[in-house]
C-alpha positions in Angstrom: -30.9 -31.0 5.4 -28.9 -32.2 2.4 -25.4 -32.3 2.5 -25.2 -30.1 -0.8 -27.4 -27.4 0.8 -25.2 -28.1 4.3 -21.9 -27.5 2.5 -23.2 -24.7 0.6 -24.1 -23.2 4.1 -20.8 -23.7 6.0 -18.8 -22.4 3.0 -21.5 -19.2 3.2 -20.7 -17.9 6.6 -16.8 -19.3 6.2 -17.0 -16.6 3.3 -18.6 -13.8 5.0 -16.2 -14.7 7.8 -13.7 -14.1 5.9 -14.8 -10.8 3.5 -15.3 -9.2 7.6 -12.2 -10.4 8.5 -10.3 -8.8 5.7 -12.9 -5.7 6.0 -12.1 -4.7 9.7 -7.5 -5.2 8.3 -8.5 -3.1 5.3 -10.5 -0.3 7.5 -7.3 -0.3 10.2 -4.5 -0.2 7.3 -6.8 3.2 6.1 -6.2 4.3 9.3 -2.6 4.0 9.4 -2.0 0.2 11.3 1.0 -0.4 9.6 0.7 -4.3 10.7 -2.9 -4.1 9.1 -1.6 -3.3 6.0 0.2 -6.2 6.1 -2.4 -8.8 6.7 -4.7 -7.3 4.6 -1.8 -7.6 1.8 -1.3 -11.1 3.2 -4.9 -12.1 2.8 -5.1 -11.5 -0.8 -1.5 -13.0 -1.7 -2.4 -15.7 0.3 -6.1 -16.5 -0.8 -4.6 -16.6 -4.6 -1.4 -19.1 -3.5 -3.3 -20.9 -1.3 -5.9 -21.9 -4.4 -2.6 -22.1 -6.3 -1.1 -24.5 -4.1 -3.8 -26.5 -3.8 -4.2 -27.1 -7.2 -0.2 -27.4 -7.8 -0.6 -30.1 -4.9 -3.0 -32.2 -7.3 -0.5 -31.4 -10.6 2.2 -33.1 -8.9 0.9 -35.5 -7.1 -0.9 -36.7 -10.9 2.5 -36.4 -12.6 4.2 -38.6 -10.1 1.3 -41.1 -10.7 1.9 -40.6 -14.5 -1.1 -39.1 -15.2 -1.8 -36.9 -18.4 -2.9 -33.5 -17.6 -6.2 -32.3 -19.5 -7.6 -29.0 -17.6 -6.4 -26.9 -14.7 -8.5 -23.7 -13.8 -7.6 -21.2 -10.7 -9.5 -18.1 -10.0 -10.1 -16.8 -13.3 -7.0 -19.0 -15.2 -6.7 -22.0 -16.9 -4.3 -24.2 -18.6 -5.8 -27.0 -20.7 -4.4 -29.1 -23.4 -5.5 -28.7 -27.3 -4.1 -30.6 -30.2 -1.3 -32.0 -27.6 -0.3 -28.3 -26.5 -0.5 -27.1 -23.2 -2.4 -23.5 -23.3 -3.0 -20.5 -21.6 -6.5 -18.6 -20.6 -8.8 -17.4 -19.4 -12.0 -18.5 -17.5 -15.4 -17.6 -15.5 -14.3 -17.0 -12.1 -14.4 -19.7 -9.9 -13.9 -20.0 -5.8 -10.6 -21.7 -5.6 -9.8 -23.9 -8.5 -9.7 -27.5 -10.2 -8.0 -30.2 -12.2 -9.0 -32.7 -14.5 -5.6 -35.6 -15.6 -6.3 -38.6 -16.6 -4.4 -41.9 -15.4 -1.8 -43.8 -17.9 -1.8 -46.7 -16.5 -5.3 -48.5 -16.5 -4.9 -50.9 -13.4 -3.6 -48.0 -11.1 -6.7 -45.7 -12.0 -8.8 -46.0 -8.7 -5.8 -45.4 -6.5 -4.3 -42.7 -8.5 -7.9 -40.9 -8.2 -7.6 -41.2 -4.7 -3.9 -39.9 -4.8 -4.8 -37.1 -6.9 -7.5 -35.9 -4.3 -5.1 -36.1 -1.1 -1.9 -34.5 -3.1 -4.0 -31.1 -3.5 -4.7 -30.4 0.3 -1.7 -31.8 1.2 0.3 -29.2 -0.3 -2.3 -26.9 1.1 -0.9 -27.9 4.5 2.3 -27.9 3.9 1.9 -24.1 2.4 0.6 -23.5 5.9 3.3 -24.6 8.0 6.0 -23.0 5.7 4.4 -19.5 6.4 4.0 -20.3 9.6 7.9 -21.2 9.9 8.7 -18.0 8.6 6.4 -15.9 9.9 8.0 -16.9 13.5 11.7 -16.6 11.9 11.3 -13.6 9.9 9.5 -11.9 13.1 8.1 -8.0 12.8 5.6 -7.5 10.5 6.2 -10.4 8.3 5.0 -12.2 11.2 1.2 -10.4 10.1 2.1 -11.0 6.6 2.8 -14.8 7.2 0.4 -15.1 9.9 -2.7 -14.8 7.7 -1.6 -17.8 6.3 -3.1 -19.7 8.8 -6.5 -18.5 9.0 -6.8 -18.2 4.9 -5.2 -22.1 4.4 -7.5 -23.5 6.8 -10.9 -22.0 5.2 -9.0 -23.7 2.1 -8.6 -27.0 4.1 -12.1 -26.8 5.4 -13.8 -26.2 2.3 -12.2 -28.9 0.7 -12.3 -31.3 3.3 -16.1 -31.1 4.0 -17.4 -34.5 2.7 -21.2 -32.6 2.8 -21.1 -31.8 -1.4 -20.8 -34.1 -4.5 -18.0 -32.6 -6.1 -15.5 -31.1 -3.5 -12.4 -33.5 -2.5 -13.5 -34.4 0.8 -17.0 -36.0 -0.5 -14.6 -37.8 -3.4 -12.1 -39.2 -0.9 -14.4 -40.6 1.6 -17.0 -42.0 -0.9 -14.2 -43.8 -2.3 -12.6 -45.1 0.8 -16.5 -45.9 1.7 -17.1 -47.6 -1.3 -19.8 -45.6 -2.0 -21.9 -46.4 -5.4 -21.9 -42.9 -6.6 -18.2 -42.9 -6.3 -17.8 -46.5 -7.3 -18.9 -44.8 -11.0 -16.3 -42.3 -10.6 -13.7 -44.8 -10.0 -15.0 -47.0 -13.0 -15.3 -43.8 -15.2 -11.6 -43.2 -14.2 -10.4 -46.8 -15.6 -12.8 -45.9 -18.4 -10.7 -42.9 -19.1 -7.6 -44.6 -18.9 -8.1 -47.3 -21.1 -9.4 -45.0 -24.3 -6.4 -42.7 -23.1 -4.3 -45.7 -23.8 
């Protein structure tokens, strides 16, 4: 089986895994579950900050590498860059979300790719032990709130981490610390970028 068709699997039945999973909360908050009422609010504030993390994660992690942002897209919002503005829109719907930045400093560019692709599920992680922290502190039914963190952040984790497709962050990162060929291109295309950036 290809790994594009195996990834596209996994992230299948991790989807439907997860639209049950917040079915069966959603069905027992209608029925009065006061602590299903607040996962099920947890699951959808957390699906949306997780992807927002995530793509936060890559922001800053490019900005401490002095990279220029270009594009950023989460959900069904973007921010991209137009006559050297940063603007505000609106976009197709996508799963989580992505980045595009481009590196300023043309000798750094393979190892600021590879930074940019950890920074995103890094934060992710972190995200996930914060609400875990205060899920235990807070106690009651934040705990269900904060909880739901967990099982939402690692589908997020997962899906990213999955080296099975061409374009998610797990393929990128370990075809470049492979020295893959395809991913020997994106590396060059990086420096590429750099240099006409500069």
């Amino acid at each position: 089986m290809e790994n594009g068709k195996c990834k596209k699997i996994i992230s299948l039945v991790l989807y439907f895994l997860n639209i049950a999973f917040f079915a069966v909360f959603l069905v027992l908050a209608i029925l009065g579950k006061k602590f299903a009422l607040f996962i099920t609010l947890g699951f959808i504030c957390h699906y949306i900050l997780s992807a927002f993390f995530h793509e936060l994660g890559h922001f800053i992690v490019g900005k401490i590498c002095k990279m220029v942002f270009v594009e950023g897209k989460v959900l069904c919002f973007k921010l991209y860059r137009k006559n050297g503005k940063i603007k505000f829109g609106f976009c197709s719907p996508i799963e989580s979300g992505e980045i595009s930045m481009v590196s300023t400093v043309t000798e750094n560019a393979g190892s600021d790719l590879i930074k940019l692709t950890i920074g995103g599920n890094l934060f992710v992680f972190l995200y996930l032990i914060i609400c875990v922290l205060l899920g235990c502190i807070i106690g009651g039914n934040a705990f269900y709130f904060f909880f739901v963190a967990s099982e939402i952040t690692a589908y997020t984790l997962i899906i990213n981490l999955i080296p099975l497709a061409d374009n998610g962050d797990g393929a990128l990162l370990f075809g470049l610390l492979k020295g893959k060929e395809k991913y020997k291109s994106a590396m060059s295309l990086a420096v590429i970028q750099s240099y006409l950036y500069n």
